[in-house]
py3Dmol code that shows the C-alpha trace and the ligand (Angstrom):
import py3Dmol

protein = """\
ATOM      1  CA  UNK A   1     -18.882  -9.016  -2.645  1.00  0.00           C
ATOM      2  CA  UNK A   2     -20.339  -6.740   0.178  1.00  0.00           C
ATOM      3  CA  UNK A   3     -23.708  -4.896   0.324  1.00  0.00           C
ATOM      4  CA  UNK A   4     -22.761  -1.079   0.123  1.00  0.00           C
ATOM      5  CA  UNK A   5     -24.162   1.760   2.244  1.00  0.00           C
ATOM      6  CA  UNK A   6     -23.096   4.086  -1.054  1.00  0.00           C
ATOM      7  CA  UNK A   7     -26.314   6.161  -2.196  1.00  0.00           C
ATOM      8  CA  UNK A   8     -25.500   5.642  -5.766  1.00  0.00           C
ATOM      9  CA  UNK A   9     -24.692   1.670  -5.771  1.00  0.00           C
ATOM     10  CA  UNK A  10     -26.367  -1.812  -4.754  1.00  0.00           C
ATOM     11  CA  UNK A  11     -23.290  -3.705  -3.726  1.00  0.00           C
ATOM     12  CA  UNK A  12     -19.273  -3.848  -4.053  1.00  0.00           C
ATOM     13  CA  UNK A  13     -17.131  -6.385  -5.929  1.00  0.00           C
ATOM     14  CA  UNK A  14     -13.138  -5.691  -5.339  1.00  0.00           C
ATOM     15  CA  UNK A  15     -11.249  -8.040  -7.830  1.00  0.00           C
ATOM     16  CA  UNK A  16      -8.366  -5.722  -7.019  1.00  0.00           C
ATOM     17  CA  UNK A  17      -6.949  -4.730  -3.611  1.00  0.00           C
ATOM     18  CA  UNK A  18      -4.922  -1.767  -2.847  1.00  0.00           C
ATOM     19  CA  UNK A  19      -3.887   2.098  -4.226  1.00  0.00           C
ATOM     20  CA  UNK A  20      -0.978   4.800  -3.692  1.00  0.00           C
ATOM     21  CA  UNK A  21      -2.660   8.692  -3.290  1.00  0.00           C
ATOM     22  CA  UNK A  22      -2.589  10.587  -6.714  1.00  0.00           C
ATOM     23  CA  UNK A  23      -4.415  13.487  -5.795  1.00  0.00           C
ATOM     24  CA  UNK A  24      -5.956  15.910  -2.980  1.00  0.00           C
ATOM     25  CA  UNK A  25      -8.951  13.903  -3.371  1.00  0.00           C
ATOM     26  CA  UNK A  26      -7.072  10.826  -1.948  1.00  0.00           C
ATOM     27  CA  UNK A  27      -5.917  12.737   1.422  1.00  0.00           C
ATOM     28  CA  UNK A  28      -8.387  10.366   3.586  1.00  0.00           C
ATOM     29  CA  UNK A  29      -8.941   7.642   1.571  1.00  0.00           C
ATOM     30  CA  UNK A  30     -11.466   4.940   2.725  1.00  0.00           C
ATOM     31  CA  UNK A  31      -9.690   2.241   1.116  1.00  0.00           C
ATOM     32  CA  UNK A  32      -6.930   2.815   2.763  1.00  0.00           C
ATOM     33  CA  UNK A  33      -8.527   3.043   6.168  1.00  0.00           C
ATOM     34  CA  UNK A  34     -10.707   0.008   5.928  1.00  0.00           C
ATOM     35  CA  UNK A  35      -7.462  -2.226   4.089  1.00  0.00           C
ATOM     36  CA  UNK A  36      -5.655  -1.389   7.625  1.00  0.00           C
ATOM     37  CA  UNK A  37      -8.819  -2.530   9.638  1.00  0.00           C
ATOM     38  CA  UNK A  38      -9.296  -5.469   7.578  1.00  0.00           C
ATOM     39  CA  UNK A  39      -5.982  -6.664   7.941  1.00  0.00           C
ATOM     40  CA  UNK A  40      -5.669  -6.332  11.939  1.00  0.00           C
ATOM     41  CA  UNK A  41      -8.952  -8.748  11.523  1.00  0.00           C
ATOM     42  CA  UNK A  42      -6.816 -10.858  10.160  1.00  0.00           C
ATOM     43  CA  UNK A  43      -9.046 -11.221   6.880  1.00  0.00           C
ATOM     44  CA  UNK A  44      -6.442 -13.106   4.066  1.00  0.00           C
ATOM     45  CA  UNK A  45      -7.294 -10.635   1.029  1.00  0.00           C
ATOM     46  CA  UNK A  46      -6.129  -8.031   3.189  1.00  0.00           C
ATOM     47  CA  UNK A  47      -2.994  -9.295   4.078  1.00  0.00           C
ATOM     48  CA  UNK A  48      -0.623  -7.175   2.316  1.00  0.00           C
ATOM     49  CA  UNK A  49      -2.539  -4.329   3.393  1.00  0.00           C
ATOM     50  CA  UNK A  50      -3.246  -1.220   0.733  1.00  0.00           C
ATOM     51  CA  UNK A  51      -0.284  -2.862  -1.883  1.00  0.00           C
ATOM     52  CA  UNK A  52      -2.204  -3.225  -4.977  1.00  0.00           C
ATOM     53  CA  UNK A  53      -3.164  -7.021  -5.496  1.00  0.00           C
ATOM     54  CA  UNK A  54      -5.192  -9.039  -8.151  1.00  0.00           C
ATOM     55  CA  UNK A  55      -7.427 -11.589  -6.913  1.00  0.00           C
ATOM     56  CA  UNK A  56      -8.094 -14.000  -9.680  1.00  0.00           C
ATOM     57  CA  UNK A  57     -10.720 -16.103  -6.872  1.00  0.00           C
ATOM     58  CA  UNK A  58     -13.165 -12.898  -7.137  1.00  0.00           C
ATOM     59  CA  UNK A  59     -13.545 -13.178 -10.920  1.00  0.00           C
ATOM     60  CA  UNK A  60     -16.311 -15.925 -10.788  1.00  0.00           C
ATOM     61  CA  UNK A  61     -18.544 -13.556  -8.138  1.00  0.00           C
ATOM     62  CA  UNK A  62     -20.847 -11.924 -10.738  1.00  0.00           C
ATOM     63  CA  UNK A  63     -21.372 -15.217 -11.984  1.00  0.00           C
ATOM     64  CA  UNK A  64     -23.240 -16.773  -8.854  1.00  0.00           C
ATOM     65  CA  UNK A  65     -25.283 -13.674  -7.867  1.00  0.00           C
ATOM     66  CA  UNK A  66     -29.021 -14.557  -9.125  1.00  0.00           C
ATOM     67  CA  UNK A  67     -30.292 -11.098  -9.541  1.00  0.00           C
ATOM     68  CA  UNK A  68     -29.643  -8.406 -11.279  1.00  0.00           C
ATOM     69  CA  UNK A  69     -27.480  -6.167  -9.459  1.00  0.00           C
ATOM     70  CA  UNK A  70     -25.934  -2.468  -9.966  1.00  0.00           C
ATOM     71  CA  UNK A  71     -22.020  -3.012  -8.617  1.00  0.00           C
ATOM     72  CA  UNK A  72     -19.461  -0.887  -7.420  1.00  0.00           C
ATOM     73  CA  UNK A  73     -16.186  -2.379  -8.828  1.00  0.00           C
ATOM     74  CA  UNK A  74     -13.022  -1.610  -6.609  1.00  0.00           C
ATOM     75  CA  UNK A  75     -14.490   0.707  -3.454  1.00  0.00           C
ATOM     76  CA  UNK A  76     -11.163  -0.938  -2.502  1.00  0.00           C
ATOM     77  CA  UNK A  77      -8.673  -0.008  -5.343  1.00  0.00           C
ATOM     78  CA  UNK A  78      -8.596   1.610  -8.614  1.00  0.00           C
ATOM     79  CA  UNK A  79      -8.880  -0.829 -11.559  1.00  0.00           C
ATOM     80  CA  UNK A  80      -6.693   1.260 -13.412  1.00  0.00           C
ATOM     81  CA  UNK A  81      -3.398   1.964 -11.129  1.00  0.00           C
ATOM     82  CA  UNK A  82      -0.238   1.600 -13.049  1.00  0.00           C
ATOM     83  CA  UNK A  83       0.818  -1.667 -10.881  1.00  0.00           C
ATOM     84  CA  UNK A  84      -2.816  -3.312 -12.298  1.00  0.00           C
ATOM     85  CA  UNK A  85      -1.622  -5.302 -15.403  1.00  0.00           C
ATOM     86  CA  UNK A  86      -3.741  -5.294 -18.571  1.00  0.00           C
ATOM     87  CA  UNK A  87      -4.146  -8.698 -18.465  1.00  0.00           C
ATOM     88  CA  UNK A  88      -5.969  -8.546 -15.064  1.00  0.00           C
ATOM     89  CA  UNK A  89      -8.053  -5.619 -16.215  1.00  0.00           C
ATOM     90  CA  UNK A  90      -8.762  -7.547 -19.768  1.00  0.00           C
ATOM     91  CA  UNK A  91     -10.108 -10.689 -17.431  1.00  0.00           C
ATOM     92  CA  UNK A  92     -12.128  -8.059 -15.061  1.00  0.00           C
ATOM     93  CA  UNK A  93     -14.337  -6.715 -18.353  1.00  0.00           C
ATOM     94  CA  UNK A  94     -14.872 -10.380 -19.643  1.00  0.00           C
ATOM     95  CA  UNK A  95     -16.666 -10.703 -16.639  1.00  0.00           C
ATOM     96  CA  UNK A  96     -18.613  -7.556 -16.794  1.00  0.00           C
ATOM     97  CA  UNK A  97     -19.071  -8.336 -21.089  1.00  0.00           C
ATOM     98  CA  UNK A  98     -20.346 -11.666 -19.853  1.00  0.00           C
ATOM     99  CA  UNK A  99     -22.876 -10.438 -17.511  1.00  0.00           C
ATOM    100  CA  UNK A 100     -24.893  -8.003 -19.102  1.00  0.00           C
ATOM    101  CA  UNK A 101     -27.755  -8.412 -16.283  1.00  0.00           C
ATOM    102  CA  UNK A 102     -25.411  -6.103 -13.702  1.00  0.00           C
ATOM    103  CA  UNK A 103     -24.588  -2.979 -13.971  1.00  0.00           C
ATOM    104  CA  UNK A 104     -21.019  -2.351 -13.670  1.00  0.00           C
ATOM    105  CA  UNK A 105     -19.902   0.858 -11.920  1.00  0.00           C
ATOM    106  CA  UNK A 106     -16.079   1.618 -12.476  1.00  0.00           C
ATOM    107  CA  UNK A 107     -14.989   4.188 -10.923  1.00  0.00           C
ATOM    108  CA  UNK A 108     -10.751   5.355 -11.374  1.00  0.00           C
ATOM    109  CA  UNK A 109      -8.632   8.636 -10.781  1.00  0.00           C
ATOM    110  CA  UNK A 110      -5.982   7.273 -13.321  1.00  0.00           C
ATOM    111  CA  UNK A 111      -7.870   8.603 -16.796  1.00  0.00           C
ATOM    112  CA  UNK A 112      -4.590   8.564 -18.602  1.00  0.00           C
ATOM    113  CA  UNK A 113      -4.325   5.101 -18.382  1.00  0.00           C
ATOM    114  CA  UNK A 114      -7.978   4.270 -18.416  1.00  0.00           C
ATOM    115  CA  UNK A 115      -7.386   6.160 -21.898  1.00  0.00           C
ATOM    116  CA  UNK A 116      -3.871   4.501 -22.980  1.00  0.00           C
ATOM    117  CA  UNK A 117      -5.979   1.208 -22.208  1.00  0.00           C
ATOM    118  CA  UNK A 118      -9.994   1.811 -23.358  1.00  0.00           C
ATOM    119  CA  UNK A 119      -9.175   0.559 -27.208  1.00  0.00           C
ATOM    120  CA  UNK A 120      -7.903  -2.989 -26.379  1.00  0.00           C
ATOM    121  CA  UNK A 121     -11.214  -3.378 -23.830  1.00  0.00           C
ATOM    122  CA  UNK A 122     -14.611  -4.145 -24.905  1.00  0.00           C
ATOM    123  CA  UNK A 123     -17.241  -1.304 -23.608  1.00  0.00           C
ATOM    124  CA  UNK A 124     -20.540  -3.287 -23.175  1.00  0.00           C
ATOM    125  CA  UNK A 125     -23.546  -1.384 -22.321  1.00  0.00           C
ATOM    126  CA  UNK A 126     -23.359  -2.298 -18.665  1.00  0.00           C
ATOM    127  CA  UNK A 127     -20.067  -0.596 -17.855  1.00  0.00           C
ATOM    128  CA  UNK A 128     -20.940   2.682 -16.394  1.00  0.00           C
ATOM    129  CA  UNK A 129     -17.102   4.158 -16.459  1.00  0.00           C
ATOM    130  CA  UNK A 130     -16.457   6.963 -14.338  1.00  0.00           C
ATOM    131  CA  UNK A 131     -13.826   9.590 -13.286  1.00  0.00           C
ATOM    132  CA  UNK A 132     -13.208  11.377 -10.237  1.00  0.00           C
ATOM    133  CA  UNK A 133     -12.754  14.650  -9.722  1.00  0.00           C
ATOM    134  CA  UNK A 134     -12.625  16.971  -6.601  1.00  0.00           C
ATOM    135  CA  UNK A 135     -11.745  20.201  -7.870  1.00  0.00           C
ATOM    136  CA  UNK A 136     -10.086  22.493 -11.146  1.00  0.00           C
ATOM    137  CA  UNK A 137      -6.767  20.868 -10.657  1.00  0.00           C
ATOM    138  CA  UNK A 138      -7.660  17.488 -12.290  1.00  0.00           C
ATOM    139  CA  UNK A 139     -10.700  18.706 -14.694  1.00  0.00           C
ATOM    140  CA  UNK A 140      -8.713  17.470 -17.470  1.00  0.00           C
ATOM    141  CA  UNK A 141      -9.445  13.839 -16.453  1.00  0.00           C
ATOM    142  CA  UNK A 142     -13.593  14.808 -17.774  1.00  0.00           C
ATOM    143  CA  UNK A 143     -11.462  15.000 -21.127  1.00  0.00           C
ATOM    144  CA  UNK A 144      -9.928  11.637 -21.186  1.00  0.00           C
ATOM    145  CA  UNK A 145     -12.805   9.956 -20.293  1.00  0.00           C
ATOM    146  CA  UNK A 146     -15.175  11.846 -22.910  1.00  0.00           C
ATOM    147  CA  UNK A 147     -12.311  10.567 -25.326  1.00  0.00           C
ATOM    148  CA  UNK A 148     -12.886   6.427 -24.514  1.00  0.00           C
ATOM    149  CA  UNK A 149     -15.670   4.406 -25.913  1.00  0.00           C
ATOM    150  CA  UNK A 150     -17.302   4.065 -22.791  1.00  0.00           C
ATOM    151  CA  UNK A 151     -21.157   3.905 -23.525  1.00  0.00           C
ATOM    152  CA  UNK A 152     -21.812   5.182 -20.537  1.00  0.00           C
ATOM    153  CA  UNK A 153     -20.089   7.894 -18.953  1.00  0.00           C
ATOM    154  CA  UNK A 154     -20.109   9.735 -15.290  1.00  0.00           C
ATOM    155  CA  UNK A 155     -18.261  11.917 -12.824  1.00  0.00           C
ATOM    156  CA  UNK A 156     -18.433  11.354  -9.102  1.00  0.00           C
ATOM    157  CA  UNK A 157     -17.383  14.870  -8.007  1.00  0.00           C
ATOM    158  CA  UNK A 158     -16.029  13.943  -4.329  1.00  0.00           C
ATOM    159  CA  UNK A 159     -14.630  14.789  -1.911  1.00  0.00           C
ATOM    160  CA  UNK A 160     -15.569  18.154  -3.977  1.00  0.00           C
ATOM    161  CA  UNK A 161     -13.077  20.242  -2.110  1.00  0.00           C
ATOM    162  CA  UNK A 162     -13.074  23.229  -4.965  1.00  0.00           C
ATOM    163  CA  UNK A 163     -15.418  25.225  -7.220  1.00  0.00           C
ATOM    164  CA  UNK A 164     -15.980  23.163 -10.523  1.00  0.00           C
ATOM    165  CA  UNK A 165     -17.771  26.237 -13.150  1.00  0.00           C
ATOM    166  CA  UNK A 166     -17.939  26.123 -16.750  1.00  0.00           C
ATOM    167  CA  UNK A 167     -17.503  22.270 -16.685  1.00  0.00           C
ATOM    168  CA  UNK A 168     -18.066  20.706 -20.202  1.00  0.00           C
ATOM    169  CA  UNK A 169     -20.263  18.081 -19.716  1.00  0.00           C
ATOM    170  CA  UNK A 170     -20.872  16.819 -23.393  1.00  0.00           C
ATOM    171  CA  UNK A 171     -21.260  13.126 -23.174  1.00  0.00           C
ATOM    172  CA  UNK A 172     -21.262  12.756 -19.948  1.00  0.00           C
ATOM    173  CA  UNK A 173     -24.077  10.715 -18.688  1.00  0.00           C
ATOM    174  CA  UNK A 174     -24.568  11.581 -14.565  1.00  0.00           C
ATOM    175  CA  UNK A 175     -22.678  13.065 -12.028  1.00  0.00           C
ATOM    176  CA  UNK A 176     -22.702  12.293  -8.479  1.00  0.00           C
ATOM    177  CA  UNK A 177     -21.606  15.066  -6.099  1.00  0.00           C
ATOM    178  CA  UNK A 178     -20.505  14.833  -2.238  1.00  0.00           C
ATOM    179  CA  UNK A 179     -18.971  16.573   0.107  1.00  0.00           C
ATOM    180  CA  UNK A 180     -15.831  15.060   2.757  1.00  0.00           C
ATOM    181  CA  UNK A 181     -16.798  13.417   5.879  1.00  0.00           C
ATOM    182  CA  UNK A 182     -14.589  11.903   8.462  1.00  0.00           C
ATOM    183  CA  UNK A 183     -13.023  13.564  11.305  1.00  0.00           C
ATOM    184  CA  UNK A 184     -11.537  16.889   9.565  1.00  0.00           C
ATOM    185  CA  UNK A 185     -13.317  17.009   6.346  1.00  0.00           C
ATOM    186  CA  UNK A 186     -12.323  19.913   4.117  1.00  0.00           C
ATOM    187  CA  UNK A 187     -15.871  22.067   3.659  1.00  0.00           C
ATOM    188  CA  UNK A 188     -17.730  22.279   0.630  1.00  0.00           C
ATOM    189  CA  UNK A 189     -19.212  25.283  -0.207  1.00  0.00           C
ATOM    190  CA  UNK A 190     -23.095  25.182  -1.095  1.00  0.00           C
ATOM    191  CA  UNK A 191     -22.667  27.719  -4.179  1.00  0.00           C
ATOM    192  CA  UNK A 192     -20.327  24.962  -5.361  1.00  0.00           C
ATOM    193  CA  UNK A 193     -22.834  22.282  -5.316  1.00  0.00           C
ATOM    194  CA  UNK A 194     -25.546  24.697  -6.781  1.00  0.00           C
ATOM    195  CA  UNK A 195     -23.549  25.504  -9.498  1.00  0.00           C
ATOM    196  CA  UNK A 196     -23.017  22.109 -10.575  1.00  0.00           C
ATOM    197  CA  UNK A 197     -26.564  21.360 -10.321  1.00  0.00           C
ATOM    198  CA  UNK A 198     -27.706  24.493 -12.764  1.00  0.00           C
ATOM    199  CA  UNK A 199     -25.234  23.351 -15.486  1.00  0.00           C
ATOM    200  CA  UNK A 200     -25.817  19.461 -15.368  1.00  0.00           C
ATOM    201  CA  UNK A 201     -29.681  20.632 -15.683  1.00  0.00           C
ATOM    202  CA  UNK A 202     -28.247  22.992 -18.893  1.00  0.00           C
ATOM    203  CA  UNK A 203     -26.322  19.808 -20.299  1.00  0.00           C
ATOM    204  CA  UNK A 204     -29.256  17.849 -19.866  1.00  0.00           C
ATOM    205  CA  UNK A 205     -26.902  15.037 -17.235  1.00  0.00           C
ATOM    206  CA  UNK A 206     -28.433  13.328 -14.962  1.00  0.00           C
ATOM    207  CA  UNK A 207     -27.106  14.621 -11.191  1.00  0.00           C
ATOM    208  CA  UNK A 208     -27.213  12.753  -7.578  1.00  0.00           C
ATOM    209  CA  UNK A 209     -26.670  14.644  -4.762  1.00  0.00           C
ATOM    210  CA  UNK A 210     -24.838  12.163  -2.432  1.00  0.00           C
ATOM    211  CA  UNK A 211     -24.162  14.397   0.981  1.00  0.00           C
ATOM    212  CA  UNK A 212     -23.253  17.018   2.234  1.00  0.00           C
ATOM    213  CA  UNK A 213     -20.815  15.535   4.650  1.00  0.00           C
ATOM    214  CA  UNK A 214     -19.203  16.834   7.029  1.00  0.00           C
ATOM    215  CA  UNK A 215     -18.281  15.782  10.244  1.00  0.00           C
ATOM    216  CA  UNK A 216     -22.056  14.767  11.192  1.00  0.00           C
ATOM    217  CA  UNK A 217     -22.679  13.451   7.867  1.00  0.00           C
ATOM    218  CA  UNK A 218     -26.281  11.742   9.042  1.00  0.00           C
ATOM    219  CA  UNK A 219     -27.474  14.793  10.535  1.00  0.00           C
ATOM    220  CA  UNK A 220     -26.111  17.051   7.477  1.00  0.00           C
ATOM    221  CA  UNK A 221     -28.082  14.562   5.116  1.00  0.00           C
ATOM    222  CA  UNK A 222     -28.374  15.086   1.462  1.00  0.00           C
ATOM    223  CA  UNK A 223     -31.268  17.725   0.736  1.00  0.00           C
ATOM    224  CA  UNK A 224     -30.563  20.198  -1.653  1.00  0.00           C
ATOM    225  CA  UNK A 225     -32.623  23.465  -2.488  1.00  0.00           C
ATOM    226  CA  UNK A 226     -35.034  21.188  -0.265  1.00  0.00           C
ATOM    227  CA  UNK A 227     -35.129  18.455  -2.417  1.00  0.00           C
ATOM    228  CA  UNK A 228     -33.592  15.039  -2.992  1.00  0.00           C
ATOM    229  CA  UNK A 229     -31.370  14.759  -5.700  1.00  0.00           C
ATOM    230  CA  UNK A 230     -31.393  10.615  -6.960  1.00  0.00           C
ATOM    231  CA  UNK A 231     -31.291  11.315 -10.580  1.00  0.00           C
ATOM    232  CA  UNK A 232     -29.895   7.827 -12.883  1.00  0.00           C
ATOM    233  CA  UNK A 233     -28.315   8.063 -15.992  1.00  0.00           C
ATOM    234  CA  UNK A 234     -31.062   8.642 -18.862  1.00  0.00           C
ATOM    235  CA  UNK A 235     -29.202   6.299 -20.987  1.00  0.00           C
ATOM    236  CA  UNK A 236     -29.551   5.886 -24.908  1.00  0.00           C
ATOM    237  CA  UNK A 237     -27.386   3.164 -26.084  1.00  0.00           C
ATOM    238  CA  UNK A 238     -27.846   3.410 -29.396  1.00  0.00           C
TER     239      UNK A 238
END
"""
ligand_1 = """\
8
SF4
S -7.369 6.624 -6.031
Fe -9.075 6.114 -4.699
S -8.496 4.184 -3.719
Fe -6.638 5.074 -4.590
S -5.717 6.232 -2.895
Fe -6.987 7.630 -4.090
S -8.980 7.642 -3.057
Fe -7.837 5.831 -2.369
"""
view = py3Dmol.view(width=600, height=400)
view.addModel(protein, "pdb")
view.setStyle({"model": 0}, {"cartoon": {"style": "trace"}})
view.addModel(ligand_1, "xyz")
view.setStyle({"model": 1}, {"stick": {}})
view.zoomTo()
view.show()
C-alpha cells in the first residue's frame, strides 16, 4: 500500500506485480519503469522485475487500513493480464466485496478478458471498473466494459495520444483524461481534450481533467478552458 500522487486516487494497493505492452498506450509504461527501480533497491516484491506475479501477503491490506479509503488497485500491473489466474483475481474481489468502506479503483487494458471473466465475479458497489483507452484504435474496449455488470463504470483516457469524437458514452460513469509526460511524451492536442469534455457534458458523465503533461508536466498543470476539471462519478446504484 503506497500513498499516490494520482489526481484521481487516495492510495495504491498492488496484489499483482508485473505486465507485457498491449498497446501504444503502454510505449512508456510507469510500471515498468518503477518495477526496474524497485528491484535495483533490492525491494523482494520486485524481484522478478515486470514478470507478472500474485502476491497472496497483500490480500489482508484493505483489511488493516482504519479509514475509508478510495484505492488504486494495480498502478503496478493489470489485474486482468492473461498470465493472472482467475483464482487470484476471484480472491482480489473477495477482498474488495468484503470491504465495502473503500472504494476500489480497477483499472485494465485487457477488456476481453475483463469481459470473458466479469460473470463468475461479484460487482459490489465499491468497484469502480475502468478501461483504458488512448486513442480510436482500441475504442472497442468502451464496448466490453459497457457489456460487464460493473456498477460503476469509467474510462481513463491516457496517455490520450489520438482524437476520441463521437464516443458512446452510455453507462459510463466518469472519465479521466491526461496527456503523456516523461521525457518524449507524444502531444495531445487541446481540441482533443475539448471535445471530450463537450460530449461527456452531452452524456451527462462525470469528467476529470488530470494534465496536460508534457515534458514540464507541473508547469503545464491541469486547467482547462480556465477551469479545474475534478468531477466524481454521480453514482446511482440502484
Ligand atoms: S497495460 Fe498498463 S501496466 Fe501493463 S504494460 Fe501497459 S501501461 Fe504498463
Amino acid at each position: 500500500m503506497a500513498k499516490s500522487n494520482i489526481e484521481w486516487t487516495e492510495m495504491t494497493w498492488n496484489p499483482t506485480t508485473g505486465c507485457s505492452k498491449i498497446s501504444q498506450g503502454c510505449k512508456f509504461c510507469y510500471a515498468e519503469i518503477m518495477s526496474k527501480r524497485l528491484q535495483a533497491m533490492g525491494v523482494q516484491k520486485y524481484k522478478d522485475n515486470f514478470s507478472v506475479r500474485t502476491h497472496d501477503e497483500a490480500l489482508m491490506i484493505p483489511y488493516l487500513w482504519k479509514k475509508p479509503k478510495v484505492v488504486f488497485v494495480n498502478s503496478m500491473s493489470d489485474l486482468f493480464h492473461e498470465d493472472v489466474p482467475i483464482e487470484f483475481i476471484e480472491k482480489v474481489f473477495t477482498v474488495m466485496n468484503e470491504n465495502p468502506q473503500h472504494v476500489f479503483q480497477v483499472l485494465t487494458k485487457r477488456s476481453e478478458r475483463l469481459f470473458e471473466l466479469h460473470n463468475k465475479l461479484k460487482w459490489t458497489t465499491n468497484i469502480w471498473m475502468g478501461v483504458s483507452v488512448e486513442d480510436d484504435k482500441v475504442k472497442d474496449r468502451i464496448d466490453f466494459l459497457r457489456k460487464t455488470n460493473a456498477k460503476v463504470k469509467f474510462l481513463s483516457l491516457e496517455p490520450l495520444i489520438g482524437p476520441l469524437p463521437n464516443l458512446n458514452l452510455q453507462n459510463i460513469d466518469w472519465v479521466i483524461v491526461g496527456g503523456e509526460s516523461g521525457q518524449n511524451p507524444r502531444a495531445m492536442a487541446p481540441e482533443w481534450v475539448i471535445d471530450i469534455q463537450e460530449q461527456c457534458q452531452e452524456w451527462d458523465t462525470a469528467f476529470f481533467f488530470k494534465q496536460w503533461g508534457g515534458k514540464k508536466k507541473k508547469k503545464n498543470g491541469r486547467e482547462l478552458n480556465g477551469k479545474i476539471y475534478n468531477e466524481m462519478p454521480k453514482i446511482n446504484y440502484l
